[in-house]
PQR file of N, CA, C, O and H, with PARSE charges and radii, in Angstrom:
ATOM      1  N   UNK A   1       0.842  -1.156   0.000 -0.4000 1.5000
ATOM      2  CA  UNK A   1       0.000   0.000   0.000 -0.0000 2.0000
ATOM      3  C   UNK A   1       0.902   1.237   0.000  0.5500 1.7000
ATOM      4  O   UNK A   1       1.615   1.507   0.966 -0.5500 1.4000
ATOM      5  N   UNK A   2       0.853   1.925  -1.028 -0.4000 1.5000
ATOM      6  CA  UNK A   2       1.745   3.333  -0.819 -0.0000 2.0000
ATOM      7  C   UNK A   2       0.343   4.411  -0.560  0.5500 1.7000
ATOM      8  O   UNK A   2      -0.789   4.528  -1.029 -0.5500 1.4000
ATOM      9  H   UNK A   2       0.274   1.706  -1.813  0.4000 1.0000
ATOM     10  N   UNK A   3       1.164   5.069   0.450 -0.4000 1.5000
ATOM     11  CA  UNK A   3       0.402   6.424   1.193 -0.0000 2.0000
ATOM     12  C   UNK A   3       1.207   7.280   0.898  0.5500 1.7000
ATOM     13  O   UNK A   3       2.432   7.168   0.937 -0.5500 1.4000
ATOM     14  H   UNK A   3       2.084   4.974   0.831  0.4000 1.0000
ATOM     15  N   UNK A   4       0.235   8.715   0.403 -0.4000 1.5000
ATOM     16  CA  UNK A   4       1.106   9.979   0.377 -0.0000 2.0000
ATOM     17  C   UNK A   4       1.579  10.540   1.491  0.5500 1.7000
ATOM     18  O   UNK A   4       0.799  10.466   2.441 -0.5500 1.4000
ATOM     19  H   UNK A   4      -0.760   8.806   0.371  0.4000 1.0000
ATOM     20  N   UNK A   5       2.905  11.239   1.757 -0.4000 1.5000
ATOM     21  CA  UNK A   5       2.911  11.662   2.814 -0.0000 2.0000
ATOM     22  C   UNK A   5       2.885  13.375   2.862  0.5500 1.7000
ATOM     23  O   UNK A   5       3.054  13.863   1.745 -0.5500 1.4000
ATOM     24  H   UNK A   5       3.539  11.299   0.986  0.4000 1.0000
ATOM     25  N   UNK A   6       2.702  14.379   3.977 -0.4000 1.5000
ATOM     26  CA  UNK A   6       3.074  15.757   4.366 -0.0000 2.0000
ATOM     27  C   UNK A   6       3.960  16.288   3.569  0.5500 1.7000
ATOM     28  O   UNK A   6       3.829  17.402   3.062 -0.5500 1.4000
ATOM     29  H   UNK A   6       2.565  13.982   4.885  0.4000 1.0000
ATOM     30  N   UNK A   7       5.140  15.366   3.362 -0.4000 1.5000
ATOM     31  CA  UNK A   7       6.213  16.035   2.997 -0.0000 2.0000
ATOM     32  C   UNK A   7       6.625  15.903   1.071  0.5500 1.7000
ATOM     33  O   UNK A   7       7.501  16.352   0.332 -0.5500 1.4000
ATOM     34  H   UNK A   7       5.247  14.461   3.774  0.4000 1.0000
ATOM     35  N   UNK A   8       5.496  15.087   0.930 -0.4000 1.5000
ATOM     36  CA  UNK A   8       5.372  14.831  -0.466 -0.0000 2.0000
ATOM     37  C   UNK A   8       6.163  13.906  -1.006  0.5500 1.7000
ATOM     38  O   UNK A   8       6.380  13.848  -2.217 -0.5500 1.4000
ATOM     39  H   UNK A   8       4.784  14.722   1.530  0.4000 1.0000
ATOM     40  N   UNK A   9       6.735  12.978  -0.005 -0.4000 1.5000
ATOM     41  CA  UNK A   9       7.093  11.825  -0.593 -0.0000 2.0000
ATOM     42  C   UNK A   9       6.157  10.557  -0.288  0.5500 1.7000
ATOM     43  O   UNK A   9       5.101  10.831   0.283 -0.5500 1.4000
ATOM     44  H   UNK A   9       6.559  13.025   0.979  0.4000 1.0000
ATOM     45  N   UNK A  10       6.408   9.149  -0.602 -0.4000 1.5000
ATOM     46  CA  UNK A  10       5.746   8.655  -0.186 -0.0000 2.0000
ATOM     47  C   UNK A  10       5.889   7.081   0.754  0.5500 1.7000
ATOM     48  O   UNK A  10       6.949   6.467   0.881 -0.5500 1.4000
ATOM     49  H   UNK A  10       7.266   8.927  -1.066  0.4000 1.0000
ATOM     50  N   UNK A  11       4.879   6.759   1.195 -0.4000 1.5000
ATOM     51  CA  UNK A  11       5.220   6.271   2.110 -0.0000 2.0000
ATOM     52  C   UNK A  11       4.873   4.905   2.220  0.5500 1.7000
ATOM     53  O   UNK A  11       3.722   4.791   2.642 -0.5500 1.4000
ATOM     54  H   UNK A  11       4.018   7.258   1.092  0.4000 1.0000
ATOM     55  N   UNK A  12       5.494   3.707   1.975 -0.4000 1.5000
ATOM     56  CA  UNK A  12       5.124   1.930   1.838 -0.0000 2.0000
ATOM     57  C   UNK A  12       4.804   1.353   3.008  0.5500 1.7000
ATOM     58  O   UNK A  12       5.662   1.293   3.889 -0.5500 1.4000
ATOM     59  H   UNK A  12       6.428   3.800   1.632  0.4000 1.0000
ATOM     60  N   UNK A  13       3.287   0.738   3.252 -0.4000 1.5000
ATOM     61  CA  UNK A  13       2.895  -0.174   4.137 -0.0000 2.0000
ATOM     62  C   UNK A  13       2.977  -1.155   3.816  0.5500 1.7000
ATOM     63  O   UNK A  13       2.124  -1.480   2.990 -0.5500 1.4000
ATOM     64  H   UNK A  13       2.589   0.787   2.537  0.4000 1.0000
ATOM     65  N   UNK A  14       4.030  -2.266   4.236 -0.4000 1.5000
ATOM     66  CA  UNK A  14       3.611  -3.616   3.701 -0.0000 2.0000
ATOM     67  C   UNK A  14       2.974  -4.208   5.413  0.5500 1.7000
ATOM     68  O   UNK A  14       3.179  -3.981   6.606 -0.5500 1.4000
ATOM     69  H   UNK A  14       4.722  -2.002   4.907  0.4000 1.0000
ATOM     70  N   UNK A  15       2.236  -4.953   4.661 -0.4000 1.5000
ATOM     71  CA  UNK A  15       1.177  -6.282   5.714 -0.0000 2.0000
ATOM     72  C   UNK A  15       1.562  -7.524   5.254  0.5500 1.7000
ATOM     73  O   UNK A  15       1.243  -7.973   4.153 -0.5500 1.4000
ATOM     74  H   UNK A  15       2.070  -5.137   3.692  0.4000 1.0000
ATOM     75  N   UNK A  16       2.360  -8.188   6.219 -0.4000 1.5000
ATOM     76  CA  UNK A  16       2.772  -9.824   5.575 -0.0000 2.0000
ATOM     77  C   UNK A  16       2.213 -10.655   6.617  0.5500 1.7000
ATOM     78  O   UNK A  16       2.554 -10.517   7.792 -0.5500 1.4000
ATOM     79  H   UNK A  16       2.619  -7.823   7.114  0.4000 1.0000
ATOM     80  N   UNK A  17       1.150 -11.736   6.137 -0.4000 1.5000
ATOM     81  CA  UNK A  17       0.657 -12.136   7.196 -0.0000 2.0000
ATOM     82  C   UNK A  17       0.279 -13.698   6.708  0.5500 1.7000
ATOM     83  O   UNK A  17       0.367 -13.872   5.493 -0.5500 1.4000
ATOM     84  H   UNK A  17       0.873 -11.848   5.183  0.4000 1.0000
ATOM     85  N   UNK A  18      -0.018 -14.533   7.292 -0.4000 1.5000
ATOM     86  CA  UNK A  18      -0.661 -15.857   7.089 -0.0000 2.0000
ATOM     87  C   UNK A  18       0.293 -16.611   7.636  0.5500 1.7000
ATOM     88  O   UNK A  18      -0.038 -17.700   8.104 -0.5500 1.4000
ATOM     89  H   UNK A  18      -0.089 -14.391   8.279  0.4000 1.0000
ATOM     90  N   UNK A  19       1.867 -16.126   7.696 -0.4000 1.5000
ATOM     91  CA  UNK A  19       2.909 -17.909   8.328 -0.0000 2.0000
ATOM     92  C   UNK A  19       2.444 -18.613   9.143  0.5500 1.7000
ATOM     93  O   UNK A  19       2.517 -19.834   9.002 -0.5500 1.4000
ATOM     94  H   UNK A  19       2.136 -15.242   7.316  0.4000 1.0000
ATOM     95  N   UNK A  20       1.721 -17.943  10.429 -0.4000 1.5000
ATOM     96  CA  UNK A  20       1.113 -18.395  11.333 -0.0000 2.0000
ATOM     97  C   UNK A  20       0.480 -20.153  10.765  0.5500 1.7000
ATOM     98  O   UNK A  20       0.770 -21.340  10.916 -0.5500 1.4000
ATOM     99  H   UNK A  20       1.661 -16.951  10.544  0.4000 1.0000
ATOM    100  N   UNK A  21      -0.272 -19.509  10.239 -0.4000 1.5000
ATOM    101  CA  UNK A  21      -1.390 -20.829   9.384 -0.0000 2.0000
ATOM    102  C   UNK A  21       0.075 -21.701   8.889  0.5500 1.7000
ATOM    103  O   UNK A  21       0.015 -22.864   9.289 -0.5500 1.4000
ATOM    104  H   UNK A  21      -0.508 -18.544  10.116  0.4000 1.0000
ATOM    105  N   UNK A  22       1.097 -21.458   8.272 -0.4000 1.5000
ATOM    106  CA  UNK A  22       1.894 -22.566   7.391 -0.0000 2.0000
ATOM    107  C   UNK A  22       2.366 -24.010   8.591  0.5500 1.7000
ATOM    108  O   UNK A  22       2.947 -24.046   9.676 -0.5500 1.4000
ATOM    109  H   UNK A  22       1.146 -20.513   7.947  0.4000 1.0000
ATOM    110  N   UNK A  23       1.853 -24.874   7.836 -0.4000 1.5000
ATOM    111  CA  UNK A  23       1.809 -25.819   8.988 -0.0000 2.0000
ATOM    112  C   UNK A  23       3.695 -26.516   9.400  0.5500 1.7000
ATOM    113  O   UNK A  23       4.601 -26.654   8.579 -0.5500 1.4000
ATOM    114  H   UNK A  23       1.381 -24.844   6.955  0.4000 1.0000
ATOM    115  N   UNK A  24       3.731 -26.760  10.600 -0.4000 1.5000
ATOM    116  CA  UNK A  24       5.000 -27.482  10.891 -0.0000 2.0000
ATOM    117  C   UNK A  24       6.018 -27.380  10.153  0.5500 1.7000
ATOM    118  O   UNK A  24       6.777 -26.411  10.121 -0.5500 1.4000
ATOM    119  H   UNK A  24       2.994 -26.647  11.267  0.4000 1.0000
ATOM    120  N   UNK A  25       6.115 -28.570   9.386 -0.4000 1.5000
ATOM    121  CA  UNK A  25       7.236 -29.118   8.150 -0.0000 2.0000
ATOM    122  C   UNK A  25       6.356 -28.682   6.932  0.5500 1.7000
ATOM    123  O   UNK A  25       5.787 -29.485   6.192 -0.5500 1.4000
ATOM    124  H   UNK A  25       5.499 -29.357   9.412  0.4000 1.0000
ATOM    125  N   UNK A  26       6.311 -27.412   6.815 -0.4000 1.5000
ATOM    126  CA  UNK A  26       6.145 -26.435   5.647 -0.0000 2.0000
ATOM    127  C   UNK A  26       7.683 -26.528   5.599  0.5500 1.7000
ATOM    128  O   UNK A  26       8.456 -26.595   6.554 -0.5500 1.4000
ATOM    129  H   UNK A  26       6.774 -26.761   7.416  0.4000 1.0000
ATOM    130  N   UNK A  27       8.034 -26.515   3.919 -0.4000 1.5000
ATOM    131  CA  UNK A  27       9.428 -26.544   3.639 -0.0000 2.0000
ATOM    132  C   UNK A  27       9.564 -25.010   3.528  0.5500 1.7000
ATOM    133  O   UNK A  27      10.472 -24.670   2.770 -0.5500 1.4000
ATOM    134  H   UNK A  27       7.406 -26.461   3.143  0.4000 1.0000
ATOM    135  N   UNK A  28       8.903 -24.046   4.082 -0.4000 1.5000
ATOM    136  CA  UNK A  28       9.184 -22.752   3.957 -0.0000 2.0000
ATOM    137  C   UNK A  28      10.041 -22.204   5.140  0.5500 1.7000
ATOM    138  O   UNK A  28      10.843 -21.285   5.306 -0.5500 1.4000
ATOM    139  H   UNK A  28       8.165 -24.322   4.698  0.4000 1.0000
ATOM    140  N   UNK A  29       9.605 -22.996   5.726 -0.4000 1.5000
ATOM    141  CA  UNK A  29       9.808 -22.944   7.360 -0.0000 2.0000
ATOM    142  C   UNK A  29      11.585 -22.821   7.530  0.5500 1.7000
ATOM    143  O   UNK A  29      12.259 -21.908   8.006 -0.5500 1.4000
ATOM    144  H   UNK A  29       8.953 -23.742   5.591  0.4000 1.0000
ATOM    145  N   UNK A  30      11.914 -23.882   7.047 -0.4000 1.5000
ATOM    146  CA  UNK A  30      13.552 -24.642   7.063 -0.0000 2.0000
ATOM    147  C   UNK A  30      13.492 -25.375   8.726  0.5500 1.7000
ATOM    148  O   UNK A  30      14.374 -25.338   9.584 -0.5500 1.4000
ATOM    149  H   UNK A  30      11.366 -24.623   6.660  0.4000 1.0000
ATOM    150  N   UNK A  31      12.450 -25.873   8.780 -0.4000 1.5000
ATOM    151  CA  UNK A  31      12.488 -26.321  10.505 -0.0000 2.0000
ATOM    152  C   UNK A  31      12.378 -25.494  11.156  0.5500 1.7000
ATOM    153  O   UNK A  31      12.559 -26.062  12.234 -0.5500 1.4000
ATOM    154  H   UNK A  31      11.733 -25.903   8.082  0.4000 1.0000
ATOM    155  N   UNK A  32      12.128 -24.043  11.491 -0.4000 1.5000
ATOM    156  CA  UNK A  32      12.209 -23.500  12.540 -0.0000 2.0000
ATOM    157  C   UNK A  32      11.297 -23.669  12.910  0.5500 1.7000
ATOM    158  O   UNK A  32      10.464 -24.338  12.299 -0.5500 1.4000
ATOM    159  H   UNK A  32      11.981 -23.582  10.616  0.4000 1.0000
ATOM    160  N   UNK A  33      10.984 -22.878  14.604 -0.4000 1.5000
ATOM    161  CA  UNK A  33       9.447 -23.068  14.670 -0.0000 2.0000
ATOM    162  C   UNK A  33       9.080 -21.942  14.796  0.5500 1.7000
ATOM    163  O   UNK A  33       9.959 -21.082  14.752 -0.5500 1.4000
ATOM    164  H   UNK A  33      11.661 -22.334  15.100  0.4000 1.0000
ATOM    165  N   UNK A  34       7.720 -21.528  14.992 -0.4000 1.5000
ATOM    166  CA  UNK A  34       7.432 -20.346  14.462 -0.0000 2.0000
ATOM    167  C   UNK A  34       7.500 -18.913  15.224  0.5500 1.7000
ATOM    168  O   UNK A  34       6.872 -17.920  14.858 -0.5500 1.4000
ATOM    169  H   UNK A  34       7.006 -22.226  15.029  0.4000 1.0000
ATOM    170  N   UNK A  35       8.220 -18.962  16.154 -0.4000 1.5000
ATOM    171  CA  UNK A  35       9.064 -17.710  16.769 -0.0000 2.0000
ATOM    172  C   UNK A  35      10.007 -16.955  15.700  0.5500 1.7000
ATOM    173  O   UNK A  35       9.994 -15.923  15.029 -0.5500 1.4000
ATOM    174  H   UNK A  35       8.731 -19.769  16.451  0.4000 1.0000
ATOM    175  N   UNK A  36      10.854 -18.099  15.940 -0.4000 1.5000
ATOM    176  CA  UNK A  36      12.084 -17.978  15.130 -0.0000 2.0000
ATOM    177  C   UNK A  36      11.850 -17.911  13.809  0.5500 1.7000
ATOM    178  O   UNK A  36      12.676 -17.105  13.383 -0.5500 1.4000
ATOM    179  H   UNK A  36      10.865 -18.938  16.485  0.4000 1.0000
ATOM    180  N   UNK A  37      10.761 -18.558  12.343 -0.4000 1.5000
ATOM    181  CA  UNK A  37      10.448 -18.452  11.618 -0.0000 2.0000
ATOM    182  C   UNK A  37       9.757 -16.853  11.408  0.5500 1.7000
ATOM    183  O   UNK A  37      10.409 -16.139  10.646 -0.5500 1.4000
ATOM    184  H   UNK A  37      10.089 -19.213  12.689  0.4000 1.0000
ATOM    185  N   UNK A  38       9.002 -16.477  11.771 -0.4000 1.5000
ATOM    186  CA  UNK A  38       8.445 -14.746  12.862 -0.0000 2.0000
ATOM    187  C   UNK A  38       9.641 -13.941  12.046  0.5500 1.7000
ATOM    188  O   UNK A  38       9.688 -13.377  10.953 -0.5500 1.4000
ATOM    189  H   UNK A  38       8.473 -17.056  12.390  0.4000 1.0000
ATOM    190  N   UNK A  39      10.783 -14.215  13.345 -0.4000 1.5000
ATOM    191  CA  UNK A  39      11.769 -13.375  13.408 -0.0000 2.0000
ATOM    192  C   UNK A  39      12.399 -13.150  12.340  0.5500 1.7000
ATOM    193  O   UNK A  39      12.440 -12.017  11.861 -0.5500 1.4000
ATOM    194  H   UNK A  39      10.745 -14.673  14.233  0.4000 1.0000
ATOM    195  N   UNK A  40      13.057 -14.293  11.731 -0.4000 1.5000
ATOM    196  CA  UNK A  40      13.527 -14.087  10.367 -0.0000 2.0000
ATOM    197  C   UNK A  40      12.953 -13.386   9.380  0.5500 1.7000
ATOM    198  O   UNK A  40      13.401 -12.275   9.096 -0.5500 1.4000
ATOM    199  H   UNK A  40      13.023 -15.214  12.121  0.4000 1.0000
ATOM    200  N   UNK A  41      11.589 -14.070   8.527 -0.4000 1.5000
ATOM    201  CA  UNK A  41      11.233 -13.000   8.023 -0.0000 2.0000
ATOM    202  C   UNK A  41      10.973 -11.570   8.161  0.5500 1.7000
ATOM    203  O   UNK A  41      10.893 -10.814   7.193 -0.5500 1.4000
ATOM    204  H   UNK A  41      11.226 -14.972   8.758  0.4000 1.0000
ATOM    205  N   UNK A  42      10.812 -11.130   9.647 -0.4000 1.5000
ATOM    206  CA  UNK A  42      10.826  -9.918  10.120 -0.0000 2.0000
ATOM    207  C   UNK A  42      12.480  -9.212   9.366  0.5500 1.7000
ATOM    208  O   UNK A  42      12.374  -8.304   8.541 -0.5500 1.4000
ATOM    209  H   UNK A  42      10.877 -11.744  10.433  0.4000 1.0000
ATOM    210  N   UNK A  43      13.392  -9.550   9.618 -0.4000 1.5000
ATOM    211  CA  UNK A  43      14.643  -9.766   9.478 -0.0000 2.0000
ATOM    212  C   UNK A  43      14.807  -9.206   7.990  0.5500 1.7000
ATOM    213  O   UNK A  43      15.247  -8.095   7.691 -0.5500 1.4000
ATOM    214  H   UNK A  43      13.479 -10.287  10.288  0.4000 1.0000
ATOM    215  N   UNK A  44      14.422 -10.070   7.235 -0.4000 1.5000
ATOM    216  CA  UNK A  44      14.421 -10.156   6.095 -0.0000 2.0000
ATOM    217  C   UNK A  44      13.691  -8.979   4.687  0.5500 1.7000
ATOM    218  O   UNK A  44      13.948  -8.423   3.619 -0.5500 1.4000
ATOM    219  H   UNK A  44      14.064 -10.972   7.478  0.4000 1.0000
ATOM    220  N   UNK A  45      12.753  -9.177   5.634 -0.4000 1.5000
ATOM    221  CA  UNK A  45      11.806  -7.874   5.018 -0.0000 2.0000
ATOM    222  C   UNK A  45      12.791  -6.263   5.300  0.5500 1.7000
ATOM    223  O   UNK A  45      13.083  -5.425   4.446 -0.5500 1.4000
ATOM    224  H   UNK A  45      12.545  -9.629   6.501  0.4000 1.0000
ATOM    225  N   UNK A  46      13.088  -6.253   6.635 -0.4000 1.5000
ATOM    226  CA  UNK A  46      13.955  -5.271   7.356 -0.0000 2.0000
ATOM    227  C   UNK A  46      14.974  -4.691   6.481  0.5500 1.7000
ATOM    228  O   UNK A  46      15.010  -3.579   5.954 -0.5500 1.4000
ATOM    229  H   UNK A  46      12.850  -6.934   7.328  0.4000 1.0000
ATOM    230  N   UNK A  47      16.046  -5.969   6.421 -0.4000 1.5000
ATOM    231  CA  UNK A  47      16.936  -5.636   5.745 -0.0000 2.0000
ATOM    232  C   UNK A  47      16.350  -5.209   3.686  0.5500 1.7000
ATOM    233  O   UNK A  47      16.977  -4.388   3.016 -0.5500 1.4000
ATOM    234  H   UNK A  47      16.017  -6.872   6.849  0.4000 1.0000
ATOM    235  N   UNK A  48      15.158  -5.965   3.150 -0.4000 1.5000
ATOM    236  CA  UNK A  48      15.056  -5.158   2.052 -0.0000 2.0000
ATOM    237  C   UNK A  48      14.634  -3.725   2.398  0.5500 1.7000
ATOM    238  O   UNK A  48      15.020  -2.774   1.718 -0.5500 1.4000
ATOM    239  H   UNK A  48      14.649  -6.632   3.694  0.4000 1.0000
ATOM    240  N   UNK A  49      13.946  -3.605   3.318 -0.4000 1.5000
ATOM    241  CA  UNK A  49      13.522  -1.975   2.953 -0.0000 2.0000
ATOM    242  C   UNK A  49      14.578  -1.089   3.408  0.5500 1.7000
ATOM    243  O   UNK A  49      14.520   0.095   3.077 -0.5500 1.4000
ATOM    244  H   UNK A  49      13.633  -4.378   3.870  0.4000 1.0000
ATOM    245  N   UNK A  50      15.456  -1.477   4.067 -0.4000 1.5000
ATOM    246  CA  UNK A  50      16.763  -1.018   4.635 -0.0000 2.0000
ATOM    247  C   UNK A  50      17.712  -0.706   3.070  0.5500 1.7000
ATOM    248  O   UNK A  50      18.317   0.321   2.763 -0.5500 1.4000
ATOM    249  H   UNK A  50      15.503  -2.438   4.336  0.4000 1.0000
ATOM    250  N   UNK A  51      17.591  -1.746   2.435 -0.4000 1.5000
ATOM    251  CA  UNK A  51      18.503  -1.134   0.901 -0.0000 2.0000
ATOM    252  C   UNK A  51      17.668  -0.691  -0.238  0.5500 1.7000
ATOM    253  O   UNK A  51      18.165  -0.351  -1.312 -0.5500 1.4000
ATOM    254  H   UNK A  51      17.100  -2.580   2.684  0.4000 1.0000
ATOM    255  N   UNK A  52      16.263  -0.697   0.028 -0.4000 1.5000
ATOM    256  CA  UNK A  52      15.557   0.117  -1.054 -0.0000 2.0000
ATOM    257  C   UNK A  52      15.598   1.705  -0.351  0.5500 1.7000
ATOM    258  O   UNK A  52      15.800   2.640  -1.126 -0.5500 1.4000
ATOM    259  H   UNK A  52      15.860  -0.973   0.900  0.4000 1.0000
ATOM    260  N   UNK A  53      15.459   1.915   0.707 -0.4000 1.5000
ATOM    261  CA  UNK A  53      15.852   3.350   1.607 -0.0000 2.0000
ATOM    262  C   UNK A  53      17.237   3.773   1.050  0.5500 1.7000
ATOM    263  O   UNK A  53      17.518   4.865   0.556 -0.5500 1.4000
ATOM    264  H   UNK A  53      15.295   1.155   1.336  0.4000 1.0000
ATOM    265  N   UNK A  54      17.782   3.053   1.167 -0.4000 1.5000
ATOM    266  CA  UNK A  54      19.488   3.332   0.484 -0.0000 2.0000
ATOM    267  C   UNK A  54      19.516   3.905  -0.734  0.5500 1.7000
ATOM    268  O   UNK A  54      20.257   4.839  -1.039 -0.5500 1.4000
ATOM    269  H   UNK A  54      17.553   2.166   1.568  0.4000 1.0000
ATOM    270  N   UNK A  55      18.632   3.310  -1.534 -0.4000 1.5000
ATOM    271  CA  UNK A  55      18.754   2.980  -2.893 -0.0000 2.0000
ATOM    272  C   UNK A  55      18.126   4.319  -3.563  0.5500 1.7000
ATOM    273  O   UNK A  55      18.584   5.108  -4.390 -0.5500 1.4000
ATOM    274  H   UNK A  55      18.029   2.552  -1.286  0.4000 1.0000
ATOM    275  N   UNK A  56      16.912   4.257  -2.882 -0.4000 1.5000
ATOM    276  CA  UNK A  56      16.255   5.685  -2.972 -0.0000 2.0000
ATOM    277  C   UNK A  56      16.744   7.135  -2.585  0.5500 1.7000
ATOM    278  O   UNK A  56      16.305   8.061  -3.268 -0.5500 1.4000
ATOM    279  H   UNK A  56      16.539   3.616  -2.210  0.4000 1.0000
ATOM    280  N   UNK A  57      17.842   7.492  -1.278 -0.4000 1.5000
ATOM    281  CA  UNK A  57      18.492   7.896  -1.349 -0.0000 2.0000
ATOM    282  C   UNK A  57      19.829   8.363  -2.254  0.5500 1.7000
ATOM    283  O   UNK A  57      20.272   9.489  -2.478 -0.5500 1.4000
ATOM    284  H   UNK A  57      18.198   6.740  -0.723  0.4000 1.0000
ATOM    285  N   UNK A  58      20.223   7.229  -2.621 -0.4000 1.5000
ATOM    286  CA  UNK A  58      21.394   7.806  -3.975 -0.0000 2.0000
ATOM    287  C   UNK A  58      20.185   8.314  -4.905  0.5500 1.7000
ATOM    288  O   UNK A  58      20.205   9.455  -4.445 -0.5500 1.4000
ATOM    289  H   UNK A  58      19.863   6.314  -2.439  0.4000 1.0000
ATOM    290  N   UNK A  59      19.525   8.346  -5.509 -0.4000 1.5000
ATOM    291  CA  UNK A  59      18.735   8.563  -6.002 -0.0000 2.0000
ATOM    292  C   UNK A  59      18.342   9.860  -6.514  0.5500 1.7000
ATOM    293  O   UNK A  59      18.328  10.387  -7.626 -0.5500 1.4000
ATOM    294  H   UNK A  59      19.509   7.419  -5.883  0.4000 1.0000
ATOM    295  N   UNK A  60      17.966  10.267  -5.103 -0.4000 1.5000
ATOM    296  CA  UNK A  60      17.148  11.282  -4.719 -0.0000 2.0000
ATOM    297  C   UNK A  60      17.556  12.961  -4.848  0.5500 1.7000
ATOM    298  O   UNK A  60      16.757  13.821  -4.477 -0.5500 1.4000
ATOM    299  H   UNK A  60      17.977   9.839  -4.199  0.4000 1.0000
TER
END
């Protein structure tokens, strides 16, 4: 979801949701369980918007 912002740039909501539901030995998983599965993708997502911020910056 992009939102405009005040300052006239704009601003990305992502909503990532359902792992919860992926059962056990989902090969998505890699075995973790779902704390730690949580965390990572938290992680993961983090670090992309961390180098699209970057990215957009040289940019800008």
């Amino acid at each position: 979801m992009f939102l405009p912002t005040k300052s006239g740039g704009t601003q990305v909501r992502l909503v990532h949701r359902g792992f919860v539901a992926l059962r056990p030995d989902h090969p998505v998983r890699h075995g973790q369980p779902v704390v730690m599965f949580i965390r990572t993708i938290g992680e993961w997502w983090g670090s992309l918007l961390s180098s699209l911020r970057e990215r957009a910056a040289e940019r800008g």
